[in-house]
TORFI-738331 format. One record per residue (C-alpha): x, y, z. Coordinates in steps of 0.5 Angstrom, whole numbers, padded with zeros to 4 digits, always signed. Example, Ala and Ser with C-alpha at 12.3 -4.5 7.8 and 13.67 -1.06 7.14 Angstrom:
2
+0025-0009+0016;+0027-0002+0014;
***
This chain:
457
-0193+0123+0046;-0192+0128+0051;-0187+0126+0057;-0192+0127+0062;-0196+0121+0058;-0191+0118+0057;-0189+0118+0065;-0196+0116+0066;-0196+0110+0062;-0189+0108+0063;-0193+0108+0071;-0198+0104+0070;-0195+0098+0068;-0189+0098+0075;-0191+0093+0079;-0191+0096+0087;-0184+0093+0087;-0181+0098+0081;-0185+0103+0083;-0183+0103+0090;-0175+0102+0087;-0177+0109+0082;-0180+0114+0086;-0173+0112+0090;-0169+0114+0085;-0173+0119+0084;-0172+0122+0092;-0164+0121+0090;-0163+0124+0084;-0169+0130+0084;-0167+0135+0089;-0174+0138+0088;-0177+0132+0091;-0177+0130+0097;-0181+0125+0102;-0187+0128+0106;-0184+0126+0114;-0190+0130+0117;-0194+0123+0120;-0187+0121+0122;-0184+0128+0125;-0191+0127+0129;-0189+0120+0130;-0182+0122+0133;-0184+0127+0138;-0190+0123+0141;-0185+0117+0142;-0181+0122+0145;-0186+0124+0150;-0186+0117+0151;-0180+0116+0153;-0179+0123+0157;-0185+0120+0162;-0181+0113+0162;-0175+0112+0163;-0174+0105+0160;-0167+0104+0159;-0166+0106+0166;-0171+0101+0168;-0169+0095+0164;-0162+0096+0166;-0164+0096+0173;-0168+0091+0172;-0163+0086+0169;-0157+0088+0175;-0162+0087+0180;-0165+0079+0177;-0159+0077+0174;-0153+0082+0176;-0152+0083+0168;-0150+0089+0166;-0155+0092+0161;-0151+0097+0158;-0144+0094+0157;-0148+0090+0152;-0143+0088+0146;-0145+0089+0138;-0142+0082+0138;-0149+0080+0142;-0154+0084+0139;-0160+0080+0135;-0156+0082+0128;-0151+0078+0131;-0154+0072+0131;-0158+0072+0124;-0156+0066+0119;-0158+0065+0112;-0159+0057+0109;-0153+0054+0106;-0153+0054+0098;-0151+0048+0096;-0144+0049+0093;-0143+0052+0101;-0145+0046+0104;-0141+0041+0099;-0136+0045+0100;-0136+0045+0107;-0136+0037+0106;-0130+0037+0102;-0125+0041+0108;-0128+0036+0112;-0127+0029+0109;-0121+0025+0107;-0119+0027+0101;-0111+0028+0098;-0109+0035+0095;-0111+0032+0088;-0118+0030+0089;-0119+0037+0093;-0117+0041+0087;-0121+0035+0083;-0127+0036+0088;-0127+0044+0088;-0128+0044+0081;-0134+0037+0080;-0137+0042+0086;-0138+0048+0082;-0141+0045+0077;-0146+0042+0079;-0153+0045+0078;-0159+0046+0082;-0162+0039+0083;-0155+0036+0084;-0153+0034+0077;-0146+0034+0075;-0147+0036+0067;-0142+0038+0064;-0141+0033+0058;-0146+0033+0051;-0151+0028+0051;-0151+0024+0045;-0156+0019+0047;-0151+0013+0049;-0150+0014+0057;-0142+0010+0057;-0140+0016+0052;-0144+0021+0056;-0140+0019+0063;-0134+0019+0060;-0134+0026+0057;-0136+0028+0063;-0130+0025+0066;-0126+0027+0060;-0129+0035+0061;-0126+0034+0068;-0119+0032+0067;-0117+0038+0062;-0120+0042+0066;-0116+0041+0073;-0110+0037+0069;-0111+0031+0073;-0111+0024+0072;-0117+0020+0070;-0117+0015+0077;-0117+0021+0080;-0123+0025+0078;-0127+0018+0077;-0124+0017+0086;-0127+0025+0087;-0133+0023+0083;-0135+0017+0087;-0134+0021+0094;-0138+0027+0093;-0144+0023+0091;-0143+0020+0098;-0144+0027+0101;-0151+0029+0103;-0155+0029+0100;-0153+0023+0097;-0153+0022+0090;-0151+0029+0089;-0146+0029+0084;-0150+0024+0079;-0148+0025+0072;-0156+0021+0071;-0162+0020+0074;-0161+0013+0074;-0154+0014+0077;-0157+0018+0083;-0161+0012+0084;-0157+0007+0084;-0153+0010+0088;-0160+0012+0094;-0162+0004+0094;-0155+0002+0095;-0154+0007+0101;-0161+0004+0104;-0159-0003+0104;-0162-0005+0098;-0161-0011+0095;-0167-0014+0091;-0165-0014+0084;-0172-0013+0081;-0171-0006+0084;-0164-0005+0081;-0166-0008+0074;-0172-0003+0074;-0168+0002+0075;-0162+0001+0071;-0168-0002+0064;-0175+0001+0065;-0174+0008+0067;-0178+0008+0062;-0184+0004+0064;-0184+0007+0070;-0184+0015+0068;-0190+0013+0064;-0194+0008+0069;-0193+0002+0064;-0193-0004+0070;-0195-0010+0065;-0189-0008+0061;-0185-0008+0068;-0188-0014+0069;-0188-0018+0062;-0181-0017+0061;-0178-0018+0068;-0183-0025+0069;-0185-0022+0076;-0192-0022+0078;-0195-0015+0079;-0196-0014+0086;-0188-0016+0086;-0187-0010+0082;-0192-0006+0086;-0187-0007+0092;-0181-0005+0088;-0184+0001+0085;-0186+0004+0092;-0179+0003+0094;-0176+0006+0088;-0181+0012+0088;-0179+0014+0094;-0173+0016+0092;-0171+0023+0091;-0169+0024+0084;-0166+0031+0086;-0162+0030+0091;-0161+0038+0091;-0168+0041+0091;-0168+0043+0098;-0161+0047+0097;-0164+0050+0091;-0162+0057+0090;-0169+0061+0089;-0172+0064+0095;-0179+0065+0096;-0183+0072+0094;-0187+0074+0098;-0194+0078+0094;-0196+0085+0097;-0202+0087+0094;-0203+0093+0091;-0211+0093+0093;-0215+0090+0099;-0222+0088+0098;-0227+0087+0103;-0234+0086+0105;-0237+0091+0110;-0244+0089+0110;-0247+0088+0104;-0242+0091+0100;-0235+0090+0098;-0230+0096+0100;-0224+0097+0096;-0217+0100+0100;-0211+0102+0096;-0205+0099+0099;-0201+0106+0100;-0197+0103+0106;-0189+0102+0104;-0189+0108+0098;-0186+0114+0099;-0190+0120+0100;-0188+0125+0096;-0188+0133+0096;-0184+0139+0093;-0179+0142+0097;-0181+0149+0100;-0174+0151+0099;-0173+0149+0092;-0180+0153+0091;-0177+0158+0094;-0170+0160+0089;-0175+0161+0084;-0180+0166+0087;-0179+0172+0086;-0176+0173+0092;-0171+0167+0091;-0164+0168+0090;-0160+0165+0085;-0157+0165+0077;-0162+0165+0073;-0158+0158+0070;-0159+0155+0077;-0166+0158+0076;-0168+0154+0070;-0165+0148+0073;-0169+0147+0079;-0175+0150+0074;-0173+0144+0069;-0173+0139+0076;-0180+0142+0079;-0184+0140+0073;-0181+0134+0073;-0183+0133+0079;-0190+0136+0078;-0191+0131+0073;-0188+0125+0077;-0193+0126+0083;-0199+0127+0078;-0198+0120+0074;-0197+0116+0082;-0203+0119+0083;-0206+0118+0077;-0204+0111+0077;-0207+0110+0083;-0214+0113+0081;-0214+0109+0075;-0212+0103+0079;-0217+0104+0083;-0223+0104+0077;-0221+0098+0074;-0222+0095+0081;-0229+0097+0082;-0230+0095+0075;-0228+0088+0076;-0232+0088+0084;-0238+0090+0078;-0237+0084+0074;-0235+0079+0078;-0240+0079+0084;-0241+0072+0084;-0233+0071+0085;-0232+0075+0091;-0240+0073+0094;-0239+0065+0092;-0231+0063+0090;-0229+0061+0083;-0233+0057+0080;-0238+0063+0079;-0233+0066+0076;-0236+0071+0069;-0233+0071+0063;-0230+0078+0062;-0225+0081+0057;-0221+0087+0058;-0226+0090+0053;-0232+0090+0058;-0228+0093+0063;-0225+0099+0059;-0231+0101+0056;-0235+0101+0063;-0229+0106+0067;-0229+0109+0060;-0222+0108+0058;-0217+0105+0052;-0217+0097+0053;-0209+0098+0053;-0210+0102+0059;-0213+0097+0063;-0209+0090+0061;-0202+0095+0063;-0206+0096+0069;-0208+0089+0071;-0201+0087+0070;-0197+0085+0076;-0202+0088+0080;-0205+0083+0086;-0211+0084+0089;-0212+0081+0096;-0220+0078+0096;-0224+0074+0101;-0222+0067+0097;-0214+0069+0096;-0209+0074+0093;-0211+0074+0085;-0207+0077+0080;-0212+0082+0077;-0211+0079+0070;-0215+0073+0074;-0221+0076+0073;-0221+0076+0065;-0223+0070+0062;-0227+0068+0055;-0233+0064+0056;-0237+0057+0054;-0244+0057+0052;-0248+0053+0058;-0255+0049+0056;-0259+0054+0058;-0256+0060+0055;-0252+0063+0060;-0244+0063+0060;-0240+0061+0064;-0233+0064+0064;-0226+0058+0063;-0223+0059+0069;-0230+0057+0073;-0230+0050+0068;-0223+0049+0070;-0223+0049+0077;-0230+0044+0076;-0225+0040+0072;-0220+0040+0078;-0226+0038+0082;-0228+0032+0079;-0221+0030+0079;-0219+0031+0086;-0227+0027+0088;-0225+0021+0083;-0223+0014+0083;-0216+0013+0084;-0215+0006+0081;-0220+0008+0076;-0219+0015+0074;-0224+0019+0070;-0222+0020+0061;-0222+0027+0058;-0229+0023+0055;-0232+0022+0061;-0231+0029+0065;-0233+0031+0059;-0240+0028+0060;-0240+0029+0067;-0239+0037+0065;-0244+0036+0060;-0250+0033+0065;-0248+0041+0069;-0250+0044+0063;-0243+0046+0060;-0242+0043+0053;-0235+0044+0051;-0231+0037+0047;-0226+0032+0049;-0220+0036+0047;-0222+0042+0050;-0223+0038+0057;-0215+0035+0055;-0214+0043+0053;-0215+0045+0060;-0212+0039+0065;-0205+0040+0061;-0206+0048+0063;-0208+0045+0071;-0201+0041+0070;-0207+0034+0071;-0204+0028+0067;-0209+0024+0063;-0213+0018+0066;-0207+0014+0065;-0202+0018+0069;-0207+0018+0074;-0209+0011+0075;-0205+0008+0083;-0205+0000+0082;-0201+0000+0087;
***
């Protein structure tokens, strides 16, 4: 392949983010190149206008003096705005901020820092191998910690007990049942169902058993209803709100609107650099340019360079645009009515409709988000195998399981629907499709079965 090919493809498979990241790049590194600033040298000399016709730094600083006797203008950089912004602790700042603050001896500091730093997103110290008997995990934990700060056993196991009384409580825990324990005790728990639950039928409560619970406890069931609504209030994860991920926010590449009876598609140009050929660098290579003939094949070397990375942005963007439309064409239905008139489409259709190379299109419909009147969509969304209905016609997968997630949300909580069932109940709207198809699709949408959604209590 070509460079100039192999550019363009490498393009079409940038999401905005690395595009935007790459053509900066490019701005540093290619002297040829350069942001088009016309838009903002004309911006520039309008609010200049502006601030010719009005004074306004004049007038805020009377203004102030007169209402307030302060003096605007001897502001200092302490108390500007960016002064004042903050960002939310990590977990490790916040525990070590307790730890400074809290009766603690030089030892169990040291101690502290260390259980601190190795405790993880959801606030457990694992440190130890997990070998299945938890009295021998605990004490390799206590062991890792004693070789690694040099101290004494009491020691760690006395810094242990005091961080997991920081906030938020059961921080520290080496188990889930530990963590627990230690938040029932804290809120003034003493019902010996819920500690003997907690400390022996974890197991039964993950899985919702509560006739076991209630056979080996020899308790009637609403006793064990009470106990587990107690239990399941709790937090497993004392450090998930601390957690360290932030959230990502989607820009889409493509708007998507209705204006009348037809849908309008707008690339997303706001945030990218505009991109031109320096008139400068133009000019060492004219005929009348000055220069070596080695500064004339360097700047040559960059031009095309240039050239071809301005054609494939634009090419990129052509081609974006395309597979939008096609994808308007074929999913109509979607973007009239919602999800559940969802088509079934495959890359194939839309290629062959564009006229292009289905590798084309799935590298144009990676990482490329489309804002639409029902939500932002990753263009891959739109691409689905279908089911035969009764009738003949085909619906796509995506629109049977948001049918699936509907008759789930619409159900009986104390008498949730089987894979069997829901089955039927699709089979009666005319899609045929089995059991395990309807089980394939709920473990997709993250539903349990119908005994993970059953609620006794």
């Amino acid at each position: 392949m070509s460079p100039q090919l192999q550019l363009a493809i490498k393009l079409l498979q940038l999401s905005r983010l690395e595009l935007v990241e790459m053509m900066r790049q490019e701005l540093e590194t290619n002297p040829v190149l350069e942001e088009d600033g016309i838009a903002d040298e004309a911006e520039a000399v309008s609010s200049a206008r502006e601030e010719k016709e009005i004074d306004w730094e004049a007038y805020l600083e009377n203004c102030y003096e007169r209402s307030s006797g302060i003096n605007f203008t001897n502001e200092s950089e302490e108390s500007s705005l960016e002064a004042t912004l903050t960002k939310k602790p990590t977990l490790v700042e916040y525990l070590t901020w307790q730890l400074h603050l809290s009766p603690f001896t030089q030892e169990e500091i040291k101690v502290g820092e260390f259980i601190i730093g190795n405790i993880d997103e959801d606030g457990y110290l694992r440190i130890g191998e997990e070998n299945g008997n938890e009295e021998l995990y605990l004490r390799s934990i206590t062991e890792e910690v004693v070789n690694a700060t040099g101290t004494g056993v009491e020691v760690v196991e006395s810094a242990i007990k005091k961080i997991q009384q920081f906030d938020p409580v059961g921080v520290g825990s080496r188990t889930l049942k530990e963590c627990l324990l230690i938040q029932a005790e804290l809120l003034g728990c003493k019902d010996p169902v819920i500690e003997e639950i907690i400390r022996s039928h974890l197991n039964n409560l993950e899985k919702k058993n509560y006739k076991a619970i209630a056979s080996a406890l020899k308790i009637p069931m609403d006793r064990v209803g009470e106990a587990v609504k107690f239990i399941t209030g709790l937090c497993p994860r004392p450090g998930s709100a601390y957690g360290q991920s932030e959230t990502i926010t989607v820009i889409p590449d493509i708007y998507i609107q209705k204006v009348g009876e037809e849908y309008v598609i707008l690339l997303n140009e706001s945030g990218l650099p505009r991109l031109r050929i320096s008139p400068y660098y133009r000019a060492l290579i004219s005929r009348n340019g000055k220069g070596t003939d080695a500064t004339k094949t360097y700047v040559q070397d960059k031009l095309r360079s240039a050239k071809w990375l301005i054609q494939s942005i634009q090419q990129r963007q052509r081609t974006i645009y395309k597979v939008a439309q096609s994808i308007v064409k074929f999913q109509r239905g979607f973007f009239d009515y919602g999800v559940c008139y969802m088509k079934p489409l495959i890359l194939r259709d839309v290629a062959e409709d564009i006229g292009m190379h289905e590798s084309t299109v799935s590298r144009v419909t990676t990482n490329k988000y489309v804002h639409t009147p029902h939500g932002i969509f990753e263009l891959k969304y739109f691409f689905s195998g279908g089911v035969n209905m009764s009738d003949g016609t085909e619906v796509a997968a995506t629109s049977i399981m948001e049918k699936l997630k509907s008759i789930c949300g619409m159900e009986d909580a104390g008498r949730p629907l089987s894979d069997q069932k829901i089955a039927e109940l699709l089979r009666e709207s005319g899609i045929n499709i089995a059991r395990r198809t309807v089980a394939k699709y709920r473990e997709t949408l993250g539903i349990l079965s119908a005994s993970g959604r059953k609620k006794i209590f």
